[in-house]
C-alpha positions as CSV (number, residue, x, y, z in Angstrom):
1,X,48.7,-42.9,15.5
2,X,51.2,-40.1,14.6
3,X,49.4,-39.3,11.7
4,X,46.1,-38.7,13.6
5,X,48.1,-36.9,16.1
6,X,49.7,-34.8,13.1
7,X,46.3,-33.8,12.2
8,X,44.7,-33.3,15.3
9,X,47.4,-30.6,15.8
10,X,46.9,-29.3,12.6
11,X,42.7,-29.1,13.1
12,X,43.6,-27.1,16.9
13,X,46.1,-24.5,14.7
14,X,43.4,-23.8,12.6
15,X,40.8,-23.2,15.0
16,X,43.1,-21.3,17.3
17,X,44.1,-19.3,13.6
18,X,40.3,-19.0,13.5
19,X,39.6,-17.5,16.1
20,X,42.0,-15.3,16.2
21,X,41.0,-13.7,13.2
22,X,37.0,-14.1,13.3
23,X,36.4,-14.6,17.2
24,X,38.4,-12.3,18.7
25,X,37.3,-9.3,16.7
26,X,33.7,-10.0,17.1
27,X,34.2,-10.8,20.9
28,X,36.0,-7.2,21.2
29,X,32.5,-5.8,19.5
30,X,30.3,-7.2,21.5
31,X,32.4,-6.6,25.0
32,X,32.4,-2.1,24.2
33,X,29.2,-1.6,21.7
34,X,27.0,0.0,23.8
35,X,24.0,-1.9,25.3
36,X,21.5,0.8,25.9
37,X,19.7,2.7,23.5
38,X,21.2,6.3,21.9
39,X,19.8,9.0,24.3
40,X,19.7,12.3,22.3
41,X,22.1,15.0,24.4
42,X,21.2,18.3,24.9
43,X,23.7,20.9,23.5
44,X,25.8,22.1,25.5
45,X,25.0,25.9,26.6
46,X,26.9,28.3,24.5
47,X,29.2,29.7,27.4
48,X,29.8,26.1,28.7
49,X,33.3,26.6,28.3
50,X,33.7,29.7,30.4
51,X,34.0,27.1,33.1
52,X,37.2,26.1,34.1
53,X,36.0,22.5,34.7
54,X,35.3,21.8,31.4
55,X,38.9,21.7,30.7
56,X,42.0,19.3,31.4
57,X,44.4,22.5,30.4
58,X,44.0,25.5,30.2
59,X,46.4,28.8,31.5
60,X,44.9,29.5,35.1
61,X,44.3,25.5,36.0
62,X,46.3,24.8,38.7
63,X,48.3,21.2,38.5
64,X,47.8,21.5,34.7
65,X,49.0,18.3,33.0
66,X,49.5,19.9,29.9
67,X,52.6,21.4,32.1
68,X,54.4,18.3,32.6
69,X,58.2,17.8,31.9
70,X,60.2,14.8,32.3
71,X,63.6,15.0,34.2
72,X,66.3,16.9,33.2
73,X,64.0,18.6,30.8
74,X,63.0,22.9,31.0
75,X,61.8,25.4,29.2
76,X,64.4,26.3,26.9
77,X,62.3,29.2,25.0
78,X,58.9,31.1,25.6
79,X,57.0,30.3,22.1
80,X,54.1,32.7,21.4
81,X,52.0,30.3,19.6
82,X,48.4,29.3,21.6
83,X,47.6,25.8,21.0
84,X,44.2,24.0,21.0
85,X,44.6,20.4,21.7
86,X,41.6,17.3,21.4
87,X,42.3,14.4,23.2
88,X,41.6,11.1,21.7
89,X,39.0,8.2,23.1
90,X,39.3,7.4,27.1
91,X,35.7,6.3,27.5
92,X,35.6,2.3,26.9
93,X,32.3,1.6,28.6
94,X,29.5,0.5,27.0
95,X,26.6,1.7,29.1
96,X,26.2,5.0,26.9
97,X,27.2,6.1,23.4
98,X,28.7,9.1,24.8
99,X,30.9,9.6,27.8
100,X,29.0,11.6,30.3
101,X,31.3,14.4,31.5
102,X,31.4,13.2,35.1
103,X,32.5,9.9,34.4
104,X,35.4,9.4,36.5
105,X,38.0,6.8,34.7
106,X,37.6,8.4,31.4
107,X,38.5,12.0,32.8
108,X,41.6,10.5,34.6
109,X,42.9,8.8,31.0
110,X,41.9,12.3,29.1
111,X,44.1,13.7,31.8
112,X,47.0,11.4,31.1
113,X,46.5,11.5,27.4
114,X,47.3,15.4,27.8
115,X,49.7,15.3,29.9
116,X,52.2,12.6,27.4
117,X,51.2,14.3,24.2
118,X,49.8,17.6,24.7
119,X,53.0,18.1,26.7
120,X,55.1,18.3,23.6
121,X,53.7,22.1,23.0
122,X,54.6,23.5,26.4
123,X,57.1,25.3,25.5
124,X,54.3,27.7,23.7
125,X,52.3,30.5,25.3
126,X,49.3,28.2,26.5
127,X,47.9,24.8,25.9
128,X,44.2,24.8,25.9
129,X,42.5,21.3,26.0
130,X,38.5,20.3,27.0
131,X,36.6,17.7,27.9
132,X,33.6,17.0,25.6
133,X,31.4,13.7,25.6
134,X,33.7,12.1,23.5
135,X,32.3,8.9,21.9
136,X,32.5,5.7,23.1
137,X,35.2,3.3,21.8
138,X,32.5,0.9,20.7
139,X,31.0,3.6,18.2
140,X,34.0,2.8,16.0
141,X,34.0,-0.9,15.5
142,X,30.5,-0.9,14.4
143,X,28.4,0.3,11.7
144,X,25.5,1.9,12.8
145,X,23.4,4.7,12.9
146,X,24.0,5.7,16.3
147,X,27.5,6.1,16.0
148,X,27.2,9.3,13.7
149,X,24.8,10.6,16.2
150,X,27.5,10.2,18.9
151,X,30.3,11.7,17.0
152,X,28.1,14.6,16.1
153,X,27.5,15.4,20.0
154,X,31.5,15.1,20.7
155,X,32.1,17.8,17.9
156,X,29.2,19.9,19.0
157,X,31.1,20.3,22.4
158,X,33.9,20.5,20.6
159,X,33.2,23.4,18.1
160,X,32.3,25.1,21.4
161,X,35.7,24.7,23.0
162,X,37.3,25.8,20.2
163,X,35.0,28.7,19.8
164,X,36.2,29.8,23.3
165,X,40.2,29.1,23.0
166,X,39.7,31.8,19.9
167,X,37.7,34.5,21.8
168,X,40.7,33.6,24.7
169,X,44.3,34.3,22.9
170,X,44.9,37.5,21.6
171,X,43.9,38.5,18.4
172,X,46.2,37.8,16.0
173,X,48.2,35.7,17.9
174,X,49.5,32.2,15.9
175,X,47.8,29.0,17.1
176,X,48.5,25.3,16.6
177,X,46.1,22.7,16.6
178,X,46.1,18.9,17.6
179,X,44.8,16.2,17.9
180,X,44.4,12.6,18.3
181,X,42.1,9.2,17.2
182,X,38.4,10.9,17.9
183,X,40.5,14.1,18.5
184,X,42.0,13.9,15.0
185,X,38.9,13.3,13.0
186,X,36.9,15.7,14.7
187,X,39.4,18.5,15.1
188,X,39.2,18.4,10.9
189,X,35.8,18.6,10.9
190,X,36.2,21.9,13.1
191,X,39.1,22.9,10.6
192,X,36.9,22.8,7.9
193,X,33.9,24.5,9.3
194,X,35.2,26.7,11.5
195,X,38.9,27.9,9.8
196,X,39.7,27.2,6.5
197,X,38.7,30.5,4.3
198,X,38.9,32.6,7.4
199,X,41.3,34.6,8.8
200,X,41.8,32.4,11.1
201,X,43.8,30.7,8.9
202,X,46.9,32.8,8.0
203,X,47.3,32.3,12.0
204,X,47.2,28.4,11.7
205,X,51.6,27.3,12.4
206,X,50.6,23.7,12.2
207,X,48.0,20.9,12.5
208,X,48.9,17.7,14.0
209,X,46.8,15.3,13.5
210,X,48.0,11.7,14.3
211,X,45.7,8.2,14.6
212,X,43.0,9.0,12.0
213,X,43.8,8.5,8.3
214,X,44.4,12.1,6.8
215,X,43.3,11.4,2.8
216,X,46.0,13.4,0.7
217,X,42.2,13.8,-2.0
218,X,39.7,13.7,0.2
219,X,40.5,15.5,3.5
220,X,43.6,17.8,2.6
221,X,42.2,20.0,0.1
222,X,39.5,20.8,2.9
223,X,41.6,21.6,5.6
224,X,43.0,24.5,3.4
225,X,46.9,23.8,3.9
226,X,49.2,21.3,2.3
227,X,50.9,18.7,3.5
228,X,54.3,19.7,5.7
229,X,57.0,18.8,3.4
230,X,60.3,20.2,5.1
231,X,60.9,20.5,8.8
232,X,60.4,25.0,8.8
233,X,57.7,24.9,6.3
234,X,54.7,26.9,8.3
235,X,50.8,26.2,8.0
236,X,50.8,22.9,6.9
237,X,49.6,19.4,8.5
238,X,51.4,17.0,10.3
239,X,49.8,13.5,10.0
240,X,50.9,10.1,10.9
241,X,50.1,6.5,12.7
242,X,52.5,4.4,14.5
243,X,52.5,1.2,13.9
244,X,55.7,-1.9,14.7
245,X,56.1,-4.4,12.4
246,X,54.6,-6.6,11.6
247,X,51.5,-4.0,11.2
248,X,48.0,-5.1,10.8
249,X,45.9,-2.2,10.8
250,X,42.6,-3.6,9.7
251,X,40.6,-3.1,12.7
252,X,41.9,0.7,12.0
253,X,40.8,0.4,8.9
254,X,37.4,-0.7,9.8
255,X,37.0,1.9,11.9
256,X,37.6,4.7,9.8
257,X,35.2,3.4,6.8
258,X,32.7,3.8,8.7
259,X,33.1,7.8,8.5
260,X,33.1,9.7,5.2
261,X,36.1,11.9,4.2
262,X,35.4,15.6,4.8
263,X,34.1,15.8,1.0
264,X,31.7,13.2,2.0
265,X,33.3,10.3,0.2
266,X,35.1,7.4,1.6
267,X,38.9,7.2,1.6
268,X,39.9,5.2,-1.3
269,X,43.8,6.3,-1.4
270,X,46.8,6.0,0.7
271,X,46.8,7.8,4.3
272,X,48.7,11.2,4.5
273,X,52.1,10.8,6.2
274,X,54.5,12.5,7.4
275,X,57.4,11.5,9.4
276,X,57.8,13.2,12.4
277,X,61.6,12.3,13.0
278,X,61.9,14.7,10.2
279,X,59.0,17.5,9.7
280,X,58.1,15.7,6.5
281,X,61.0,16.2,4.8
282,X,62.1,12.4,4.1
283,X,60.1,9.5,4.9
284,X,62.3,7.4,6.5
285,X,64.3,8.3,9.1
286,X,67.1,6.0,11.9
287,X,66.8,5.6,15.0
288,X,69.6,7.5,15.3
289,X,67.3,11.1,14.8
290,X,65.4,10.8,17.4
291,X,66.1,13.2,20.3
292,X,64.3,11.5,22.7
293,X,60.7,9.5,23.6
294,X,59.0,10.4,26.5
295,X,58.5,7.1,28.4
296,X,55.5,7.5,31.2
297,X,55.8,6.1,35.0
298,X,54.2,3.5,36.2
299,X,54.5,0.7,39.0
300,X,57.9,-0.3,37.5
301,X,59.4,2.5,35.6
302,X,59.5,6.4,36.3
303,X,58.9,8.9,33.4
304,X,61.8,9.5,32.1
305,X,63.0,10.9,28.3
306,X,65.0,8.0,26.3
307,X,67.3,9.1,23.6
308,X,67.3,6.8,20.0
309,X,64.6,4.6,21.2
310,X,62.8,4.3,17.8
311,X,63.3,4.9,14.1
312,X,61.0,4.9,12.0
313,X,59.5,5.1,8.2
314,X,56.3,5.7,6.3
315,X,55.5,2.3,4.5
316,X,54.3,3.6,0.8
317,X,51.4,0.7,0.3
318,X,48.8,1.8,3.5
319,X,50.5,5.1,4.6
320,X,51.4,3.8,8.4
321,X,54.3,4.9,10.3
322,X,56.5,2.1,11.3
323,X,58.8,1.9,13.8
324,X,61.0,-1.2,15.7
325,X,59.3,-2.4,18.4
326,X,60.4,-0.2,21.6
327,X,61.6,-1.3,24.7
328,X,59.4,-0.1,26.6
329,X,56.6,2.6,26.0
330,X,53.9,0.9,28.4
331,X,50.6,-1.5,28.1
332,X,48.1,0.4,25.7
333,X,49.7,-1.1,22.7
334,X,46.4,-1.9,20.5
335,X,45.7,-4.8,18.5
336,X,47.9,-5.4,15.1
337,X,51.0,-3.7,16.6
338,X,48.9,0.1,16.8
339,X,51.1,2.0,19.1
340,X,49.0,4.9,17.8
341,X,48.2,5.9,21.7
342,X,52.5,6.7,21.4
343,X,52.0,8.9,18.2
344,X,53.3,12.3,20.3
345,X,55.2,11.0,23.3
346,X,57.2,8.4,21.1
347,X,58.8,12.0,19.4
348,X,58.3,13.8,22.0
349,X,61.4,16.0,21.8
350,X,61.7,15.7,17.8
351,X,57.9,17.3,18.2
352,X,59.0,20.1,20.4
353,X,61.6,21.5,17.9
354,X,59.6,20.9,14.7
355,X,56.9,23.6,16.5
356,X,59.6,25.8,17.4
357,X,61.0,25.9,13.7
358,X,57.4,26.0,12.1
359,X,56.6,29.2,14.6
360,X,59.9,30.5,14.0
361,X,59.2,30.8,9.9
362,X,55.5,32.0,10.7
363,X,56.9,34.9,12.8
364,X,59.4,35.9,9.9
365,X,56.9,35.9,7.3
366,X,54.0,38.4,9.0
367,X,56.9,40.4,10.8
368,X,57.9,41.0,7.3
């Protein structure tokens, strides 16, 4: 009897290991893949962006989120960099490939996503970030057709916005440019077509780009800038993904294979990155460096800033960030320990001086 018992419990394990790796994936496809057909979108109009609605932050928005500051925390300096900023995907439903621009509960988690991560620049002249029909979460844990189609309407918008943040800062001015998950791998795209062998681009500080692999052969060399390798180095990329151990970051993966490398190939090395406890210049780094996480409110908890709450290193096989598992950051962890949604407010403070020091050498090097 024991012995049937034994395996009886061993048969449910396996199932329950089954399913966890086969049904559950395929159950999270099928609940955010878009049901209806893709419906081409019109391009925007060219001057879409003169309107302040179509953006979450921008200079002369009143209630800006891109403005918020946790307690105990000013503005220390006045930087004169202009930063463009592209949040990541907020649109989970699956009645459209695209968000449409009205659609209320993705606007209100764009807003939030600006207002923990874009935050971090705010000590810099302006923070400039748009909405755009971003596409839906289900385009990336498919392989399809339609999900190039979608991503090529959220970059169309996109190219636009960023089109109209450079005819907005003055000419000449530096600029800094993030962004992250959708935000990430469009904003290269942009970087490719619309700044690298420009003059745009002896303006560039910094790129962040965080939760989207960066490929060191594939996507760097079309960017146009190195990697950041020491904490005042100036116009290079930032580029990293948190994840706590144990990390599984297959679905991310996944995801990502399903869009070529800006040379058109797929990714066949390790992800770019660097740590942003210290600018790139080591790889691993103790909870001890960081200066402080920006922790969100919610029912339980208000925001607040929380001194050593992570440490963190770059893991040299797959290129993730990992970090101990926080107390508490909030409830958008993502499956396999991705706490890539934390990617800015996690070094929140660390973030706001390694800007400072990368405008800092800029402005020495064209003063001179």
């Amino acid at each position: 009897m024991l012995a049937w018992f034994a395996l009886l419990m061993v048969g449910l394990t396996g199932l329950a290991i089954f399913g966890l790796n086969w049904g559950w994936p395929r159950l999270e496809v099928w609940r955010l893949t878009p049901r209806a057909p893709f419906q081409a979108q019109p391009a925007l109009p060219a001057n879409a962006y003169a309107d302040p609605a179509m953006w979450i932050a921008r200079p002369d928005l009143a209630g800006n989120p891109a403005q918020f500051l946790p307690p105990g925390i000013t503005h220390d300096r006045k930087g004169a960099a202009y930063v463009f900023f592209l949040h990541p995907t907020t649109y989970e439903n699956r009645k459209s490939w695209n968000a449409p621009l009205d659609h209320t509960n993705s606007r209100l988690r764009a807003e939030l996503a600006v207002r923990s991560s874009a935050s971090v620049f705010n000590d810099e002249a302006a923070i400039y970030a748009p909405r755009y029909r971003q596409a839906a979460l289900g385009t990336f844990l498919v392989n399809r057709p339609e999900q190039l189609r979608a991503i090529a309407v959220a970059q169309g918008d996109a190219s636009l916005a960023l089109a109209a943040f450079l005819r907005a800062v003055p000419p000449g001015a530096p600029i800094v440019l993030a962004g992250r998950g959708q935000g990430a791998l469009i904003l290269m795209r942009l970087i490719r077509d619309m700044v690298r062998n420009t003059p745009l681009s002896a303006r560039v500080i910094a790129v962040y780009l965080t939760g989207w692999p960066v490929s060191p052969r594939h996507d760097l060399p079309l960017l146009g800038m190195p990697a950041c390798t020491h904490a005042d180095q100036a116009g290079c990329v930032m580029s990293w993904a948190t994840f706590a151990a144990p990390a599984d970051p297959r679905e991310v993966t996944a995801a990502s294979a399903n869009y070529p490398a800006l040379d058109g190939k797929i990714r066949d090395d390790v992800a770019l990155c660097t740590n942003p406890l210290t600018g790139g210049a080591a790889t691993n780094a103790p909870v001890s460096a960081n200066l402080g996480s920006l922790v969100m409110s919610d029912e339980r908890h208000p925001a607040t800033l929380v001194r050593a709450l992570v440490g963190g290193h770059c893991e040299p096989d797959n290129g993730l960030l990992i970090i101990n598992r926080p107390r508490h950051m909030g409830d958008d962890v993502m499956p396999g320990n991705n706490f890539s949604i934390y990617d800015f407010p996690l070094f929140w403070l660390n973030l706001r001086g390694d800007v400072a020091r990368r405008e800092a050498t800029w402005t020495r090097a064209h003063h001179s």
